[in-house]
N, C-alpha and C positions, 0 to 999 in steps of 0.2 A: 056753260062749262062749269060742272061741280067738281071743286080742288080735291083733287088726288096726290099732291104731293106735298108731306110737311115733313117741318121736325128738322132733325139731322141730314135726312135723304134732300131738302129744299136746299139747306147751307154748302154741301158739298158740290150742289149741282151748281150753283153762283161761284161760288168759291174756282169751282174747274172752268166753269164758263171765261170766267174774267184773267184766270191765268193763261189760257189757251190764246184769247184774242192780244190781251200785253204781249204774250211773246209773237204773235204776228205781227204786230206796231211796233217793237220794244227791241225784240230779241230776231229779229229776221229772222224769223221762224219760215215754214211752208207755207205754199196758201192753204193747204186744208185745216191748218192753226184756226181758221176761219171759222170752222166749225164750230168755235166754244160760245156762237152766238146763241147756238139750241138748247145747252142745258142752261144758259143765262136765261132764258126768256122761258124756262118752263121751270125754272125756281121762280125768275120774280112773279110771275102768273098762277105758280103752284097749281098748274095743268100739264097731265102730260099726254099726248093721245098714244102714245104707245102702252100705259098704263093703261088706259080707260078698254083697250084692244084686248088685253092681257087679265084684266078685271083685279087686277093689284089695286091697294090704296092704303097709303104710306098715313096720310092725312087721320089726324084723331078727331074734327068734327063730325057731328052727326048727319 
């Protein structure tokens, strides 16, 4: 898996991940609150396969 996702676009995907799931734990949110487990796990991994489908890449390595 070559990182397609950095920078800005990585922090906002953590950032939305981890408030999505707090308010599932936190805030008795929905279940689908649940969701915020996918853009957490493809900031911290800095993969995304919907990117890679899409041939976007936010990523400044070469």
């Amino acid at each position: 898996m070559k990182a397609n996702v950095g920078g800005v676009d990585r922090f906002v995907r953590i950032v939305a991940g981890l408030a999505l799931i707090a308010w599932a734990l936190f805030g008795n949110g929905p279940a689908w609150a649940w969701i915020g487990v996918l853009p957490l796990a493809t900031g911290l991994f800095s993969f995304c396969g919907a990117y890679s489908l899409l041939g976007i890449n936010t990523c400044k390595t070469k």
